[in-house]
C-alpha positions in Angstrom: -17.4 -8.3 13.8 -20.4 -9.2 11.4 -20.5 -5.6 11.0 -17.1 -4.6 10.0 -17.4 -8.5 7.5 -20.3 -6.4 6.0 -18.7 -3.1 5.6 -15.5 -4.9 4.0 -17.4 -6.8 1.5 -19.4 -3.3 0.2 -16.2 -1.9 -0.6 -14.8 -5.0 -2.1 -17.7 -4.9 -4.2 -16.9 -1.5 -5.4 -13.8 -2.1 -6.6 -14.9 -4.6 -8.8 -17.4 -2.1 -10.1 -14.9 0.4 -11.0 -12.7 0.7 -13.8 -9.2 1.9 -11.9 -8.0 -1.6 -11.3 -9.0 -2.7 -14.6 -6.9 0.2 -16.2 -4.0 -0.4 -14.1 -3.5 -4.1 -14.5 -4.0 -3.3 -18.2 -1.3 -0.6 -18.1 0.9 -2.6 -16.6 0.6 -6.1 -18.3 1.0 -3.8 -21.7 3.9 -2.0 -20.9 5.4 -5.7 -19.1 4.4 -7.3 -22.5 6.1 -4.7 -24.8 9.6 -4.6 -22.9 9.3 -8.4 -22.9 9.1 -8.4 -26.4 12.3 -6.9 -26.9 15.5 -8.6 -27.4 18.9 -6.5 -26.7 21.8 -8.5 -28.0 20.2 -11.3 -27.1 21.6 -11.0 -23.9 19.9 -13.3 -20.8 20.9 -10.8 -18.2 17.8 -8.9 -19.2 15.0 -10.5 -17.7 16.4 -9.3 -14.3 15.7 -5.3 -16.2 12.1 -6.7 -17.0 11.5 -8.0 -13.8 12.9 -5.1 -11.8 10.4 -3.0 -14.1 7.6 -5.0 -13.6 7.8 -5.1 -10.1 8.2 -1.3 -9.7 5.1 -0.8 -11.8 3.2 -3.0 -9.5 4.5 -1.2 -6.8 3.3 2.2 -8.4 -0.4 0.6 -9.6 -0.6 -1.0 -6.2 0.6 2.2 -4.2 -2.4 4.2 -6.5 -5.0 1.7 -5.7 -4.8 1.5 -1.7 -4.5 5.3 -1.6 -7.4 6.3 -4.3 -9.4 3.9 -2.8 -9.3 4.5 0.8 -9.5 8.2 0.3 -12.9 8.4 -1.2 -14.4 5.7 1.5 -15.8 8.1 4.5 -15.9 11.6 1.9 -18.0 9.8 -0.3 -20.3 8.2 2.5 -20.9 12.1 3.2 -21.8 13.3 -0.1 -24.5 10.8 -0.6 -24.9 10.9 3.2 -25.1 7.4 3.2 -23.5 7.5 6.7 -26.3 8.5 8.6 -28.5 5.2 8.1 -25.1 3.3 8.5 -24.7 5.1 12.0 -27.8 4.5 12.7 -28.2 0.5 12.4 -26.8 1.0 14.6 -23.0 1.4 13.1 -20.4 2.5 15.7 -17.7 5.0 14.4 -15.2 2.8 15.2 -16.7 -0.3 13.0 -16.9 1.9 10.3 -13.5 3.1 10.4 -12.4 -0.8 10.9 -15.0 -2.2 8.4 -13.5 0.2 5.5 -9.8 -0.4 6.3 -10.5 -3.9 6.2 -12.4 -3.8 3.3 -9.5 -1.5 1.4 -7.0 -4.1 3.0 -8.4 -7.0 1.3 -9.2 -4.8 -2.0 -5.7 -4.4 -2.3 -4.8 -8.2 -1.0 -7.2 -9.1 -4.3 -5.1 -6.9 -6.7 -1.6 -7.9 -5.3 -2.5 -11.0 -6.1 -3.6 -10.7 -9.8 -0.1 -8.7 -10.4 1.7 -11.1 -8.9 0.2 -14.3 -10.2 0.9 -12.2 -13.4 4.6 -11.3 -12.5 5.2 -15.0 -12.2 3.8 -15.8 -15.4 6.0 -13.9 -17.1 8.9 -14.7 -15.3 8.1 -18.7 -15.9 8.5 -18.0 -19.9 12.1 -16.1 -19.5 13.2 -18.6 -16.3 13.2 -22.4 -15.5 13.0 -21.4 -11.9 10.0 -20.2 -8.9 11.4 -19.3 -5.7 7.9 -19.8 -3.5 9.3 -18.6 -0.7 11.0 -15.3 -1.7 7.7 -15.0 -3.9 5.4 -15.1 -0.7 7.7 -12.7 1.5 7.6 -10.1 -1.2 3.8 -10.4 -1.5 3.5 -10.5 2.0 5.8 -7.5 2.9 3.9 -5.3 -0.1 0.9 -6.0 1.5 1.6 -4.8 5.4 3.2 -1.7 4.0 -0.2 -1.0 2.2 -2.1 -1.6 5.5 0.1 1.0 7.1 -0.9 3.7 3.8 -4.2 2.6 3.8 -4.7 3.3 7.5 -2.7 6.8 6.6 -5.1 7.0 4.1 -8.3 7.4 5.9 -6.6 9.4 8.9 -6.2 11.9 6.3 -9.8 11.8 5.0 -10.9 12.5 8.4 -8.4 15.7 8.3 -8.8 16.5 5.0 -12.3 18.1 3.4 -11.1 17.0 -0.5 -9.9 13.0 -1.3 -8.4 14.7 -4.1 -6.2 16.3 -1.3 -6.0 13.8 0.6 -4.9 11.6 -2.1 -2.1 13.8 -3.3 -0.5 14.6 0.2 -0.3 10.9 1.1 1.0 10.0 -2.5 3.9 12.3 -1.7 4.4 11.5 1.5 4.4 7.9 1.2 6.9 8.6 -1.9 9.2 10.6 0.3 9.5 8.0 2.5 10.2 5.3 0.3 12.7 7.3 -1.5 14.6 9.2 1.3 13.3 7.6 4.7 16.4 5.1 5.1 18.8 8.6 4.7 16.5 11.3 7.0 19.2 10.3 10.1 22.5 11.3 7.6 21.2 14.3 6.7 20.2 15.1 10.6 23.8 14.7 11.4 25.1 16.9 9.0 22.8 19.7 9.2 23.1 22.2 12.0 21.4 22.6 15.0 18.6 22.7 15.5 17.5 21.4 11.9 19.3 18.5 13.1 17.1 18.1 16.2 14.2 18.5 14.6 15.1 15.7 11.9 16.2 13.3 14.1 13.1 12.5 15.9 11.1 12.3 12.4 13.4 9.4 11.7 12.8 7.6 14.8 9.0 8.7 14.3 7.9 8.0 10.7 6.8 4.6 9.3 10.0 3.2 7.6 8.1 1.8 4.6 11.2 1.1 2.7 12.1 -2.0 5.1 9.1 -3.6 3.3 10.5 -3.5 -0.2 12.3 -6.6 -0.7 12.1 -6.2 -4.4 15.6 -7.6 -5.2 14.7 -10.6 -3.8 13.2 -11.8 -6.4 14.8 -9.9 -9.5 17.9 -11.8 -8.3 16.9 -14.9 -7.1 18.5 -14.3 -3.7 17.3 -16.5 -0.6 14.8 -16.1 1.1 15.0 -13.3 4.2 15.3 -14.9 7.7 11.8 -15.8 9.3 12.3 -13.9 12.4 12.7 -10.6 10.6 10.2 -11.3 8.3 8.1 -11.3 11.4 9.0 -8.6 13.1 8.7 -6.6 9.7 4.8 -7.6 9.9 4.0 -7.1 13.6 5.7 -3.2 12.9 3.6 -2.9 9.9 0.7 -3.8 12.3 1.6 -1.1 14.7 2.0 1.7 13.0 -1.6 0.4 11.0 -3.1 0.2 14.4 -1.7 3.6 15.5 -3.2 5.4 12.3 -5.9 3.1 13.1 -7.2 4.0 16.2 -5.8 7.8 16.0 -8.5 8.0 13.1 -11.2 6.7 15.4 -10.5 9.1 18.1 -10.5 12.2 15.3 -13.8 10.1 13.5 -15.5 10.4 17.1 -15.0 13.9 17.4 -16.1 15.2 14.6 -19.3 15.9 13.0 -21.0 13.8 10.9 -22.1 16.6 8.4 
């Protein structure tokens, strides 16, 4: 366990040293700032718009973060084949697998929560009000569904030779998902067989990461989802990470170091 502790806090330590968090949380808190600063009608109606748009831009900065970051872990320990005195401390495979999803995990734990202590900032000036609870399912929530991409992640830089590749199929995947998961078993039942066959398993089979955005929650100060299926949300987030997980080991432990 001391192991993996170590591994995690080398990669926390290089995100502080590079610049992409930085540029994000800058993007966003500029582009936040400038759609706050306008006033249509003077209509109050429109900090629900500025929420709703700050929260999908933290979704997007977020959803860059876990993935760019988890790609480059095990491809980079190659190229400056760092990852042969790591194996040899000795490191297994497995630790290392473990020890640089956890590290990405809490990477992205340490960002969610800048943008979100952010978010409510902002919020607080435009309303008198602070749902905790509703605040701390959303964060939660966010952060399981990146543990599932991040594990994704760094399956895929085990089967893919560039992170630049990796990065971009799991960007569009993950997007896919998100945006047309929730409708794959409509379509199955309209197309013909066997399209329809073929869809319909993929539905059952894929990672439904759009049961984790609870967005609206918060832009409309609804209550709070029920506790039991905010727990059952995180222990399926936890499986499918664990799946990617240990399917990444096995592939890791087969392959060749160099």
């Amino acid at each position: 366990m001391n192991k993996i502790l170590a591994l995690a806090g080398v990669v926390l330590r290089e995100l502080y040293r590079r610049k992409d968090f930085y540029v994000l949380f800058v993007l966003v808190a500029l582009l936040t700032l400038l759609l706050g600063s306008v006033n249509v009608f003077n209509d109050t109606q429109v900090v629900r718009y500025l929420k709703e748009v700050c929260l999908l831009l933290i979704w997007i900065a977020a959803l860059v973060i876990a993935v760019t970051t988890a790609a480059r872990q095990i491809p980079s320990e190659r190229e400056s084949r760092t990852i042969f005195p790591l194996l040899a401390k000795p490191v297994s495979r497995a630790e290392l697998v473990l020890g640089k999803f956890l590290g990405c995990w809490l990477a992205c734990g340490v960002a969610l929560v800048a943008f979100y202590l952010f978010f409510t900032v902002i919020t607080l000036t435009r309303e008198h009000s602070l749902p905790l609870a509703s605040y701390f399912q959303a964060f939660w929530l966010h952060w399981m569904m990146l543990a599932v991409v991040i594990a994704f992640t760094l399956l895929g830089s085990l089967v893919f030779t560039a992170p630049s590749v990796n990065s971009t199929v799991t960007l569009i995947l993950v997007t896919g998902v998100l945006l047309l998961g929730r409708h794959l078993n409509k379509v199955a039942a309209q197309l013909p067989e066997p399209l329809g066959l073929i869809l319909s398993p993929i539905y059952f089979a894929i990672p439904h990461l759009e049961l984790f955005d609870v967005r609206d929650l918060i832009v409309h100060n609804w209550k709070p989802i029920a506790w039991t299926a905010w727990s059952l949300a995180t222990l399926y987030a936890a499986s499918y990470a664990a799946l990617f997980l240990g399917s990444a080991c096995l592939v890791f432990r087969r392959k060749p170091v160099n």
